[in-house]
VEXKOLRO-995185 format. One record per atom (N, C-alpha, C): residue in one letter; z negated, x negated, y negated. Coordinates in steps of 0.2 Angstrom, whole numbers, plus 5000, padded with zeros to 4 digits. Layout:
// residues N
AZXY ...
// end
This chain:
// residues 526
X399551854856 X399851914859 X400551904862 X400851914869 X401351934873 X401751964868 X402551924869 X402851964866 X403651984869 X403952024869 X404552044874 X405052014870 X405551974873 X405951944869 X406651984870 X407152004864 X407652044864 X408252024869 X408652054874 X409052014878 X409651954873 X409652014869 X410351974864 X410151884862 X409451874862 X409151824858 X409051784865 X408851784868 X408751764876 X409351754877 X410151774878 X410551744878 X410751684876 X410751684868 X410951624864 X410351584864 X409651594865 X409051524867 X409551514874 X409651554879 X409851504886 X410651494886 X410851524883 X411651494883 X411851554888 X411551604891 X411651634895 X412551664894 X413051644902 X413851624902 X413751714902 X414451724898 X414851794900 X415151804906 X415251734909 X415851744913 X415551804922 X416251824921 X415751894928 X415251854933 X414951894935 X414451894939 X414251944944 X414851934950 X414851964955 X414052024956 X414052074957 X413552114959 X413052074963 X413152064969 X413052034976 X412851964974 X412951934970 X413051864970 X412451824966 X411851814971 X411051814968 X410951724969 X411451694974 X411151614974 X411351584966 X410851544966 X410751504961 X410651554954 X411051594955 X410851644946 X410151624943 X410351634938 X409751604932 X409551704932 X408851694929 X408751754927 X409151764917 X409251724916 X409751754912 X410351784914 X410751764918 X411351784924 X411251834922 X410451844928 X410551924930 X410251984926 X409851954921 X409952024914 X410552024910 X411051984909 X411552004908 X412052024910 X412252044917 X412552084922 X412152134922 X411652144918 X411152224920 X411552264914 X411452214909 X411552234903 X412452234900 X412752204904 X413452224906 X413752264911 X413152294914 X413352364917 X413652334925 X413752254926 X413952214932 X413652224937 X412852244936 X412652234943 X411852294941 X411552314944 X410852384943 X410352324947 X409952354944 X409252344948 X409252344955 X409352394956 X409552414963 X410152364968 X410652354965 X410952314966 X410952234968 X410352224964 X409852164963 X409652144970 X409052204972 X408552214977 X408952214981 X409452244984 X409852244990 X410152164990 X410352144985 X410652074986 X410152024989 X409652034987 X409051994988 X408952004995 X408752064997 X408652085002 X409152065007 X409852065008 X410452055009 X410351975014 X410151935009 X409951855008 X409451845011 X408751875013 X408251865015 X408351875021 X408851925024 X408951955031 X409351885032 X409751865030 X410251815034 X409951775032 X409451715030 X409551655028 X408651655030 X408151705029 X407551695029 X407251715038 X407551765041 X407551815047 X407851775049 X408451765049 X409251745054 X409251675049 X409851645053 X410151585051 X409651525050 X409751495045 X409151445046 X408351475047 X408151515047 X407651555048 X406851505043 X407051535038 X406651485034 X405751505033 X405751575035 X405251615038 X404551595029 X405051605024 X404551615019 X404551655015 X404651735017 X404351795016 X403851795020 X403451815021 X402951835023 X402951945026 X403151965020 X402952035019 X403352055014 X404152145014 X404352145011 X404052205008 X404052215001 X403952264997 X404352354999 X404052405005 X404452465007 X404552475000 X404352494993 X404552524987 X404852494984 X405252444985 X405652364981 X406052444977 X406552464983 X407352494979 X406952584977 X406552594976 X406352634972 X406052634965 X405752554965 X405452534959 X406252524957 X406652494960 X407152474954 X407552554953 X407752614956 X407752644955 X407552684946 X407052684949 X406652704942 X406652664936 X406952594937 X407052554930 X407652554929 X408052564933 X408752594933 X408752644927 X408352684929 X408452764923 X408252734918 X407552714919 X407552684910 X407952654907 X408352614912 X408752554905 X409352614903 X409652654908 X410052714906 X409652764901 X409152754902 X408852784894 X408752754889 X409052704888 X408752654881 X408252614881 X407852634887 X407252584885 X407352514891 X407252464891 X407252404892 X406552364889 X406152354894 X405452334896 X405552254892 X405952224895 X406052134892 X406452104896 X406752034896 X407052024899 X406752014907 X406352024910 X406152024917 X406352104919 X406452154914 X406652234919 X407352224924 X406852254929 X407452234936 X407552174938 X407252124937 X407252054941 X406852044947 X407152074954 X406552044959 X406051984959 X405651984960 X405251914962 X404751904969 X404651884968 X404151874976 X403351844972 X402851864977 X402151834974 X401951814981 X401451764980 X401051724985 X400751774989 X400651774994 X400251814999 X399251834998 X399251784991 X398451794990 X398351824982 X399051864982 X399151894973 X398851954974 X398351984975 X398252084974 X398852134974 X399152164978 X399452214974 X399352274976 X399052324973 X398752394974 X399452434978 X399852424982 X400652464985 X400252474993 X400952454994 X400852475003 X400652395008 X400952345002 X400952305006 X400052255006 X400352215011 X399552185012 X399752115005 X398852105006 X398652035002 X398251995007 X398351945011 X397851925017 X397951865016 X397951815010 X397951735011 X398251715018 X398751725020 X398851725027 X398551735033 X397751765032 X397451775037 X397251815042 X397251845049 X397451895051 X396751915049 X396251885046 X395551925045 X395651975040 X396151965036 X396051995031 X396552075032 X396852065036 X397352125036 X397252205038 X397452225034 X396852305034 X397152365030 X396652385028 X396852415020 X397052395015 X397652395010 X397852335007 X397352324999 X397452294995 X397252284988 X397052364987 X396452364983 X396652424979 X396752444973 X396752384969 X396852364962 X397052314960 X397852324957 X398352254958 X397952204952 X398252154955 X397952084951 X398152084944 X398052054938 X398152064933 X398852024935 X399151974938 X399851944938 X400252014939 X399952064946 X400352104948 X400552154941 X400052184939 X399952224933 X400452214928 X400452134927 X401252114921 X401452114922 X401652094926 X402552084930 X402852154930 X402352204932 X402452284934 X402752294925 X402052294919 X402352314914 X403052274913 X403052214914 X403652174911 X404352214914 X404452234919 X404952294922 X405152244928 X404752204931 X404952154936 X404852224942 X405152184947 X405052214954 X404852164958 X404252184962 X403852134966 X404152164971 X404752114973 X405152124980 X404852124989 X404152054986 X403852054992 X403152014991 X402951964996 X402351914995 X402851875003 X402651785000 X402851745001 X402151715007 X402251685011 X401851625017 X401551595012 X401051575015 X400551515011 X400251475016 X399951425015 X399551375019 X398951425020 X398651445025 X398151495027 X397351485022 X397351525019 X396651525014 X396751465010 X397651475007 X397651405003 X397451355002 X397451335012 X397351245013 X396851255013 X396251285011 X395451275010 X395151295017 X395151285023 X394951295029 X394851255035 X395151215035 X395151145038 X395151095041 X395251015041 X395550985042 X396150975047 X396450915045 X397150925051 X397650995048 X397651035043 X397951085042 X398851065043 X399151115042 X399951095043 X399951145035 X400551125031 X400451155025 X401151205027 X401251275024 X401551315022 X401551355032 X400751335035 X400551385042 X400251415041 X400151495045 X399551555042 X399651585050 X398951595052 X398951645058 X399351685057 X399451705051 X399651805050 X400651775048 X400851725045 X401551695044 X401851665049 X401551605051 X401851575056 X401951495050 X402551455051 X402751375048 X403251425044 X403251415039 X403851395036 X404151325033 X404951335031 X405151295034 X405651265028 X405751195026 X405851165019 X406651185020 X406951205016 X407551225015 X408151145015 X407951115014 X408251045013 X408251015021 X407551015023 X407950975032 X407151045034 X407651075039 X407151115042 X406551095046 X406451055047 X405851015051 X405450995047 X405450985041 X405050945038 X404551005032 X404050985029 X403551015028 X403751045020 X403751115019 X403751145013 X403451115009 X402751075011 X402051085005 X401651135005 X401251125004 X400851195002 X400051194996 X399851244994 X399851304998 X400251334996 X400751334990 X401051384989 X401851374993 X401851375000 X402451355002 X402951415002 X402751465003 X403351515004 X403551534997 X403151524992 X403351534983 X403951464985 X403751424985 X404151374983 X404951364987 X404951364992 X405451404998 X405851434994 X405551494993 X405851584993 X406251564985 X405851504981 X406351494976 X406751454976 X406851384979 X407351354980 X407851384984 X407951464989 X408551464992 X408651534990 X408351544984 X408751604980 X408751664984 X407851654987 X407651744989 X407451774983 X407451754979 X407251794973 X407151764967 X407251804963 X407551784956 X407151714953 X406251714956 X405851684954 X405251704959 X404951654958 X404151664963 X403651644958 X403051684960 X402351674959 X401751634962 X401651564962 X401351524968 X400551524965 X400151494966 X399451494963 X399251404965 X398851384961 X398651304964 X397951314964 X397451254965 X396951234965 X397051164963 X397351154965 X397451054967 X398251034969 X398451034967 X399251044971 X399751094975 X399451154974 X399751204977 X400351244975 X400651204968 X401151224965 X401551174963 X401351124961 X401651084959 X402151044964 X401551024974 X401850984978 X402551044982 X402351104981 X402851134986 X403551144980 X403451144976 X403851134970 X404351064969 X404051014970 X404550944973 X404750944978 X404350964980 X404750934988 X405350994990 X405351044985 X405751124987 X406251104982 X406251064978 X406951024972 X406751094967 X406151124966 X406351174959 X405651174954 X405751184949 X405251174945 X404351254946 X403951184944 X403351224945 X402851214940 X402451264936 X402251254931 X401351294933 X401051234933 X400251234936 X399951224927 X399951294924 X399551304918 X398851294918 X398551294910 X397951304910 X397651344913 X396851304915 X396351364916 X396351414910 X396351484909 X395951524905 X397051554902 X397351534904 X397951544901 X398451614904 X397951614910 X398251674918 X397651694919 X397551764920 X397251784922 X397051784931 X396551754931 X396551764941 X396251804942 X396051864939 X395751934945 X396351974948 X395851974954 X396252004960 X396651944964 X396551884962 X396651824965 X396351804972 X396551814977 X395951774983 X395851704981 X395051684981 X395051634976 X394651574980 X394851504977 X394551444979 X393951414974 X394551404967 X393651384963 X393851404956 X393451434955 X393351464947 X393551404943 X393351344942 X393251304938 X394051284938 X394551294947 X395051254943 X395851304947 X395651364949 X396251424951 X396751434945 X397251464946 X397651484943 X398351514946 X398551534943 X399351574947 X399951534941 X400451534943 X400951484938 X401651514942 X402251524937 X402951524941 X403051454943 X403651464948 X403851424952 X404751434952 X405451434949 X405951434947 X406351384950 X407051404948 X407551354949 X407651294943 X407351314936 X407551294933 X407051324925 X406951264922 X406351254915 X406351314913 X407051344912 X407051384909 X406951454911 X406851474918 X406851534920 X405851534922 X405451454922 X404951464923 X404551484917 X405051464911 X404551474904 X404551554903 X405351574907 X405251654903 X404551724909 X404851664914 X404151714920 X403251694917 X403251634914 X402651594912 X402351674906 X403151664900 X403051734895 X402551794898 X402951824904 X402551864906 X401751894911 X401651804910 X400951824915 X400151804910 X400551774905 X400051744900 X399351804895 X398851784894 X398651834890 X397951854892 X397451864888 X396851864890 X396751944893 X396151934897 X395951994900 X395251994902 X394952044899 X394152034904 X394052044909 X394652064915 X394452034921 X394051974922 X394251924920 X394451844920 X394051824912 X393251804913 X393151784905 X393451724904 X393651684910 X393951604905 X394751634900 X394951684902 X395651694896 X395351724892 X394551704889 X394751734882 X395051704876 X394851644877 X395351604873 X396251614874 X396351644879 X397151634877 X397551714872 X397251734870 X397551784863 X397551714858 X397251674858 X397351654850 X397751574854 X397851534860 X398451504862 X398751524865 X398951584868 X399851604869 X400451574864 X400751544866 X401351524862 X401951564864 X402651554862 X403251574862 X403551514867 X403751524873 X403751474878 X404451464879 X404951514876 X405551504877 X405851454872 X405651494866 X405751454859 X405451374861 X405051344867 X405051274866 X405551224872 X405951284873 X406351274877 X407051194871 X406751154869 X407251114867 X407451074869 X408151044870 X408650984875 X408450914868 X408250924864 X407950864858 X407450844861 X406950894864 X406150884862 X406050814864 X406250764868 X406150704871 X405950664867 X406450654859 X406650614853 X406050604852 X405650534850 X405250544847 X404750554849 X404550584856 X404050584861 X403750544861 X403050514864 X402750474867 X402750464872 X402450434877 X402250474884 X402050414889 X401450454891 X401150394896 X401450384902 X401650314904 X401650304910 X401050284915 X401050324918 X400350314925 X400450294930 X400350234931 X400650174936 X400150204944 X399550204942 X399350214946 X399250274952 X399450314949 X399750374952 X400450354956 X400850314958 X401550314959 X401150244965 X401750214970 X401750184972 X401650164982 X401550244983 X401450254989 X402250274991 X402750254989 X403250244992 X403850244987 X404250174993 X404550124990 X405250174985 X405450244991 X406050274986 X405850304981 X405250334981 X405150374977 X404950334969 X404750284969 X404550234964 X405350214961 X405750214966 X406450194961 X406850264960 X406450314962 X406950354956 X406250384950 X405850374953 X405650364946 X405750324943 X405750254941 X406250234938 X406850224934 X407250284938 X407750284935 X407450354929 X406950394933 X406850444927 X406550424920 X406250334921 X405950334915 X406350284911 X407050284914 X407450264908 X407950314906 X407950384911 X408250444907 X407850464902 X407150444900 X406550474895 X406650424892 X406850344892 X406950324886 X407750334885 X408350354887 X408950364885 X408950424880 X408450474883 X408450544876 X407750514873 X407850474869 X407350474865 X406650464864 X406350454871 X405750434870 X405350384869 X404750384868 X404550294868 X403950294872 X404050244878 X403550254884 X403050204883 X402450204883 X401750184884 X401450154891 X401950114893 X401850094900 X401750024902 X401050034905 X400750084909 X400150094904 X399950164906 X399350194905 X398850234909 X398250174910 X397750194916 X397450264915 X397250274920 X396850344920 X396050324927 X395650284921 X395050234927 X394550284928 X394450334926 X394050384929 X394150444935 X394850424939 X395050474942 X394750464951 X394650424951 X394350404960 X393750474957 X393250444954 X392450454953 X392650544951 X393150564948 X393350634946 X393550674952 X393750654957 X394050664963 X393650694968 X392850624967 X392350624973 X392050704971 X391850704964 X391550744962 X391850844963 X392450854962 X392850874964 X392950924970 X392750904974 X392650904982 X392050954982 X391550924981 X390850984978 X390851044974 X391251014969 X391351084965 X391751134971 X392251114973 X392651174979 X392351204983 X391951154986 X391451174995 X391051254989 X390651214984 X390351274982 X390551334977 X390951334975 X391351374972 X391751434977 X391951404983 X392251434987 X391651504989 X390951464992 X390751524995 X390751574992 X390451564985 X390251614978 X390851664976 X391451634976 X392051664973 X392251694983 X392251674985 X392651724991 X392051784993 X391451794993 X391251844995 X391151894990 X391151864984 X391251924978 X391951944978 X392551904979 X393251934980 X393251984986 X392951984993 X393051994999 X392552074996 X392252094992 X391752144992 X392152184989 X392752164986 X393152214982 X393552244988 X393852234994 X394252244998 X393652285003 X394352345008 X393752385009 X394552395018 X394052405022 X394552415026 X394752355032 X394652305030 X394852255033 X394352195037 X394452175042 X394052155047 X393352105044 X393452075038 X392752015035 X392852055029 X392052055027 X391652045021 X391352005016 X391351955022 X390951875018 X391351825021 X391251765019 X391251705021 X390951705029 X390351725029 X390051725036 X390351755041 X390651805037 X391051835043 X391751835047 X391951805041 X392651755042 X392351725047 X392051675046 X392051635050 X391851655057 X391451695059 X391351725066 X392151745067 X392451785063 X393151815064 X393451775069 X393451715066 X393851655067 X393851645074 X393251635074 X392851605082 X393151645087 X392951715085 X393051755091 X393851765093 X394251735087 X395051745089 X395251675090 X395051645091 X395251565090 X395951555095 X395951585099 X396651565100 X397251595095 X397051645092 X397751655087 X397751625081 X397151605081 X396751595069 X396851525071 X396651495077 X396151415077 X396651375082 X397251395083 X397651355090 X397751265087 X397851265080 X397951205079 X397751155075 X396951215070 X396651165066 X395851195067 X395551175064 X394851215064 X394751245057 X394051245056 X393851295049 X393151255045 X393151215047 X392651135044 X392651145038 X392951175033 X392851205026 X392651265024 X392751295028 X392451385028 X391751355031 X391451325034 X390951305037 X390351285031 X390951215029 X390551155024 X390351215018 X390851275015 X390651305011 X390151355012 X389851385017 X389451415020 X388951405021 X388851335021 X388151305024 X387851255016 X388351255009 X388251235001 X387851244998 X387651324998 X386851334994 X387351374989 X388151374987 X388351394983 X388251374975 X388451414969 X388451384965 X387651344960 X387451404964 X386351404961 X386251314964 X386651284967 X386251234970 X386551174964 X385951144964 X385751074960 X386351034960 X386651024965 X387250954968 X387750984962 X387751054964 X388451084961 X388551084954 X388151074949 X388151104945 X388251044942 X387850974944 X388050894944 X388650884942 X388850914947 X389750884950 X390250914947 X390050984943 X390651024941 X390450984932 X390050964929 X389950954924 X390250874925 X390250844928 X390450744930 X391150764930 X391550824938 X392150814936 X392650864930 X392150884925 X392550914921 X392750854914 X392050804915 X392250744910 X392450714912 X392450694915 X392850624919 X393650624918 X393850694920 X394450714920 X394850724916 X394350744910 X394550794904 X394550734899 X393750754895 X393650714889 X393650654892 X393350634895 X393550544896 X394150534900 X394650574904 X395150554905 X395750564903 X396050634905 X396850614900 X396550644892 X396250664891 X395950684883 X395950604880 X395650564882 X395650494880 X396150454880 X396550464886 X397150414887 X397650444880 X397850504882 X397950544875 X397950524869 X397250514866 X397150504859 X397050424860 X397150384864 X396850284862 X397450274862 X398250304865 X398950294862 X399350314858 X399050384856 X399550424853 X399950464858 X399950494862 X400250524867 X400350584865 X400950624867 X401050684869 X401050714874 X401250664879 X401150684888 X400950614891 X400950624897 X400650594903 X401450614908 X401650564913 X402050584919 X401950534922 X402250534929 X401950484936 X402450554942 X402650534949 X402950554950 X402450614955 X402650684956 X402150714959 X402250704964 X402550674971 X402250654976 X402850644981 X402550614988 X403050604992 X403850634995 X404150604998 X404750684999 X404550685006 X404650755007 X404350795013 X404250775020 X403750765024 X403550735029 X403650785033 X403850765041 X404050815045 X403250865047 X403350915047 X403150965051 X402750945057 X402150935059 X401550935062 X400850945065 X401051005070 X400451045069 X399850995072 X400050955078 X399550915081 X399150875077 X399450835074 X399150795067 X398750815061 X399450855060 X399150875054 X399650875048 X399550865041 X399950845035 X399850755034 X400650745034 X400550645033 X400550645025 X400150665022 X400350675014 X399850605013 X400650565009 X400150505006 X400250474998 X400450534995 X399850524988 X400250584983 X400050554978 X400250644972 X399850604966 X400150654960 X399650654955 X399350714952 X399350754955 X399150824953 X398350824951 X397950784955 X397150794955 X397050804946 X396950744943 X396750764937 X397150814931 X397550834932 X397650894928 X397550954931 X397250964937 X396950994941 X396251004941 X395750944942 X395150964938 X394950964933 X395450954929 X395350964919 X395451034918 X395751044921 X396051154919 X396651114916 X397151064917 X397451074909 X398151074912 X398651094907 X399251104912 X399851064914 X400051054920 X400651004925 X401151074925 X401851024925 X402351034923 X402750984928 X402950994935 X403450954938 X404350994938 X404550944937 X405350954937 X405650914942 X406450934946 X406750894950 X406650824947 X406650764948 X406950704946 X407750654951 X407650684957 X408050664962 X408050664968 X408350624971 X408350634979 X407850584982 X407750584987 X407650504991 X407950554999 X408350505000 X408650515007 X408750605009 X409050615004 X409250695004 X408850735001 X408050705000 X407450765000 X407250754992 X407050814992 X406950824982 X406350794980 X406250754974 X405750734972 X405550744966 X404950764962 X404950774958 X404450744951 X404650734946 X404250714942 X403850734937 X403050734937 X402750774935 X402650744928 X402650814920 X402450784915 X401750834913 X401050794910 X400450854911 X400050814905 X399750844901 X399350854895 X398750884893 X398550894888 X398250914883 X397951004886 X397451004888 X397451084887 X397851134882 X398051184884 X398551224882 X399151194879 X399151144883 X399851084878 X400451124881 X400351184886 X401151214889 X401651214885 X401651254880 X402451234876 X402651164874 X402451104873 X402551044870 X402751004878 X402351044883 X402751004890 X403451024892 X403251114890 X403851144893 X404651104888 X404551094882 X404851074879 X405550984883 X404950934883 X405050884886 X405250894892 X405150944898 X405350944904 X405950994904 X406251014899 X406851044900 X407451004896 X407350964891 X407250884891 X407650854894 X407150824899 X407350784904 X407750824909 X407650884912 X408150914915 X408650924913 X408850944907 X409450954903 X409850884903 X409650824903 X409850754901 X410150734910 X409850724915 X409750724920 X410050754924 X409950834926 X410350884931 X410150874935 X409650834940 X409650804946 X409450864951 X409450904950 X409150964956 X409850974958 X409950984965 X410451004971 X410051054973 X410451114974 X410451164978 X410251144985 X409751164988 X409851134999 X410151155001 X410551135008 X410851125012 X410551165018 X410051165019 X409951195025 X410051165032 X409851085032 X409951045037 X409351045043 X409651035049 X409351005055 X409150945055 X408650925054 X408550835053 X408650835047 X408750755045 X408750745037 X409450775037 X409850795030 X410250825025 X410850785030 X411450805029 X412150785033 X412150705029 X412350685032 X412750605030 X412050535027 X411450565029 X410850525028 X410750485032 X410750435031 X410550395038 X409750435039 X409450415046 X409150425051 X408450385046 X408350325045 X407650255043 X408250225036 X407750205033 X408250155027 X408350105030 
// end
């Protein structure tokens, strides 16, 4: 069971400061901050959404033009209006009442605004039944400020793609050196949280969609179990391994948005099991937890480049300075063969899960897969100018889930990954996590090309369903890097624990800059 946690208690878990807090003054605040300026009368909901708003118009519109909003919420200062009255009434929803946040561009929200996976196919009549994300956050007393840019149909559409580009968005653009690539597909989630457009954001992954725009954006990103979040109302990729996950400045502001999206629904049969794993995700918020840890080192995951290998490094003698004891190295020999397999399950997963998604929506220019894709064709200079749709294709032409390959591939890559992967590496050391760094620091912006992405470790805690937790760990040449800790199914508390941990030991996250080129004072090449 979800359970609301009292502000007064939520102060002393976060150490939440007294000290004022400017009404207006929304960069960097924790959402601890800013329940506590609600609840010291410092600053209203209303107060909130205009500051927000405020910031989005100079630094997202104007100024560096970072261009990840997507689409702003016309009902923002109304919804907070009305949570205004309530807390003026006594009643107080949880610590999320009156917190703007922003959701991905592929969240449902039954309001005025669109849900289009960034794609002008889809733009129409909006949602007409919010996503279960939308739904709690609504109950939790949050204000869905807006919906963020995405990589268009979250990267699943076609090779050569540019990550954080969408017909219906445009580039967005990495807050750290503006040329260089957000990540994606959650890029305008990732964005919109590192430059404090909103309190918190909602990204969704398959395969790196939270995790990578979450490093490379310097803020933390929590890619939870399959069955732990509800994905109805989700524009979807693959049953077997979607999910929605926060995406925050800091361990602790992702655990308490994590609180609120958790929880089983029959929308979604894979959450039936999360009534009886829900945890209390604040409470594992401990600056100890590290002590006495175990923790695999995954050599093999790391190595595609030379800075990011030495701050990892140094992160993994901040994990043996608090306490840890590291098991290094520790293979994971089943992840090539997990990978290949992988790839089948998505081609056919996609078609099945998008035309049953696309039947719910009424109003808007495609109905199936097939239709998209004619979409595409007939608009190709606005949809197709600088990649193709070779995945909308490959999925279209798979047989879907009924076919023989697929059902192979989805049973191979759920062992390979799972039981004989980290389940194994897990139980043959004794383990409590798994870390390896999650991936390169941000490679310039290129539509001609494409993404130069050379390597990650996202995949297998991705096709396992099982949950990734990336934290800052440092810089390389100005740009954020981040290090990834990932486990056990349902292990979120016991990671969220370690990873606030090591953030607390470490501090290594810097605010962006907002640079032209690499960050001021970088050299140019090492």
């Amino acid at each position: 069971m979800r359970r609301s946690i009292p502000l007064w208690v939520l102060a002393l878990v976060l150490g939440a400061s007294s000290a004022p807090l400017a009404a207006f003054e929304v960069e960097e605040a924790s959402l601890a901050e800013l329940a506590a300026a609600q609840v010291e009368g410092r600053a209203s909901a209303q107060d909130l959404v205009r500051a927000y708003l405020d910031r989005i118009e100079r630094i997202d519109r104007q100024g560096p033009a970072l261009n990840a909003v997507i689409e702003l919420n016309p009902d923002a200062l109304e919804i907070a209006a009305a949570l205004d009255a309530e807390r003026a009434e006594g009643r107080v929803r949880g610590p999320l009442h009156g917190i703007p946040v922003l959701l991905k561009d592929n969240i449902d929200t039954a309001d005025r605004m669109q849900t289009s996976a960034g794609s002008l196919a889809l733009v129409g009549t909006p949602a007409l039944t919010d996503s279960t994300v939308a739904a709690r956050l609504r109950e939790a007393g949050a204000v869905i400020l807006g919906k963020t840019n995405l990589s268009e149909w979250a990267n699943f559409r076609g090779r050569r793609s540019s990550s954080g580009w969408s017909s219906r968005g445009g580039q967005t653009h990495n807050p750290y050196a503006l040329e260089r690539t957000p990540c994606g597909s959650s890029s305008g989630s990732g964005v919109a949280a590192a430059a404090s457009l909103a309190a918190a954001t909602v990204g969704t992954e398959t395969d790196g969609s939270i995790v990578c725009p979450s490093a490379v954006n310097g803020v933390v990103g929590i890619k939870p179990s399959i069955g732990l979040i509800s994905r109805a109302g989700i524009v979807p990729i693959s049953e077997s391994q979607d999910t929605a996950g926060p995406m925050a400045r800091t361990v602790a502001d992702a655990a308490l948005l994590l609180q609120a999206l958790v929880g089983a629904d029959p929308r979604d049969p894979a959450t039936a099991e999360a009534a009886e794993r829900v945890q209390d995700y604040v409470a594992a918020l401990d600056p100890g937890a590290l002590r006495g840890a175990r923790i695999g080192v995954v050599r093999q995951l790391s190595g595609y480049h030379a800075g990011v290998d030495a701050v990892f490094e140094q992160a993994l003698a901040a994990l043996r300075e608090a306490g840890a004891e590291l098991v290094d190295p520790v293979p994971l020999p089943t992840r090539g063969e997990a990978a290949q397999a992988e790839f089948t399950v998505l081609v056919h997963e996609f078609k099945d899960g998008l035309d049953a998604y696309l039947a719910t929506r009424q109003g808007v220019p495609v109905g199936s897969l097939a239709e998209l894709i004619a979409y595409n064709r007939l608009n190709a200079a606005q949809v197709l100018p600088w990649f193709g749709q070779q995945l909308l294709e490959q999925a279209e032409n798979s047989g879907g889930t009924a076919a023989e390959a697929y059902l192979e591939a989805r049973e191979k890559a759920r062992r390979l990954a799972g039981a004989e992967g980290i389940d194994a590496a897990l139980a043959e050391h004794g383990l409590d996590a798994l870390v390896a760094p999650t991936t390169a620091p941000a490679w310039p912006v290129d539509w001609v090309n494409g993404d130069h992405y050379l390597g990650g470790s996202a995949g297998m805690a991705a096709i396992a369903g099982y949950p990734n937790i990336t934290v800052p760990m440092g810089q390389v040449h100005g740009l954020p890097v981040g290090l990834s800790i990932f486990g056990a199914k349902f292990s979120e508390a016991r990671l969220i624990g370690l990873a606030y941990a090591f953030e607390q030991a470490t501090r290594a996250r810097r605010p962006p800059g907002y640079a032209r080129g690499l960050p001021a004072g970088v050299p140019a090449a090492p």
